[in-house]
N, C-alpha and C positions, 0 to 999 in steps of 0.2 A: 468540284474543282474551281467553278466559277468564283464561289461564294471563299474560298481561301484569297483570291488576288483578290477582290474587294475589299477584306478583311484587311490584308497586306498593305493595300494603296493607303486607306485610311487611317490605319496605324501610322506609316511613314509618313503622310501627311500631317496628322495631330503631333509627333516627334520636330519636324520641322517647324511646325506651329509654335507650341510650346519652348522651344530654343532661339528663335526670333524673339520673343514676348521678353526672355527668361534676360537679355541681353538691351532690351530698350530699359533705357534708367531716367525716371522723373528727377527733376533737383526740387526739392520742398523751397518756400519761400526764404527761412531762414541759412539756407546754404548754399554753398558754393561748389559745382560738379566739375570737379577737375578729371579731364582728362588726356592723359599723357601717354605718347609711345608714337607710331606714323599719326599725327595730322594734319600735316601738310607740307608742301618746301620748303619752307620758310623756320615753322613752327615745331617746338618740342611738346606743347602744351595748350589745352583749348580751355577754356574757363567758361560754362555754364551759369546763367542764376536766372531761375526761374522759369525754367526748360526744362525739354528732356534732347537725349540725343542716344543713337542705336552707336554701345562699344563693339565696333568688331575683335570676336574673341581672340584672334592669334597677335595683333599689331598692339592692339589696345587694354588699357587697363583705366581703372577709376577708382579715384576718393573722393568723399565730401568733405568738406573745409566749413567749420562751424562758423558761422557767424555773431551768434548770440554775447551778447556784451559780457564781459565780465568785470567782475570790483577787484581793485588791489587794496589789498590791507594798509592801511596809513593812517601814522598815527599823529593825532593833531594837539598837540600842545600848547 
């Protein structure tokens, strides 16, 4: 009997574990961790670069916004 709630605590623990981790988001150097939904009074929107930062999952959501240059086609005559 013992050796079940043991079993129990550490499963819910490792489940807990795992969905903290699953929701902290790195932003790589090249972009930019937009996140938007509650971030503050003021604010609709939090702008990361070069961080991480923990999305809470009901308020919050995220995209990464590219940074990497691009070329436009032009033609030189």
């Amino acid at each position: 009997m013992e050796l079940y709630l043991i079993l129990i605590i550490v499963g819910v623990l490792f489940v807990t574990f795992t969905a903290i981790l699953a929701r902290y988001k790195r932003c790589p150097s090249d972009k930019v961790l937009v996140i938007y939904g509650k971030t503050g009074r003021d604010t609709s929107a939090k702008c990361i670069h070069g961080g991480a930062a923990f999305i809470w999952p009901v308020f919050q959501s995220y995209k990464f916004l590219d940074l990497t240059p691009t070329r436009s086609p032009s033609s030189a005559t």
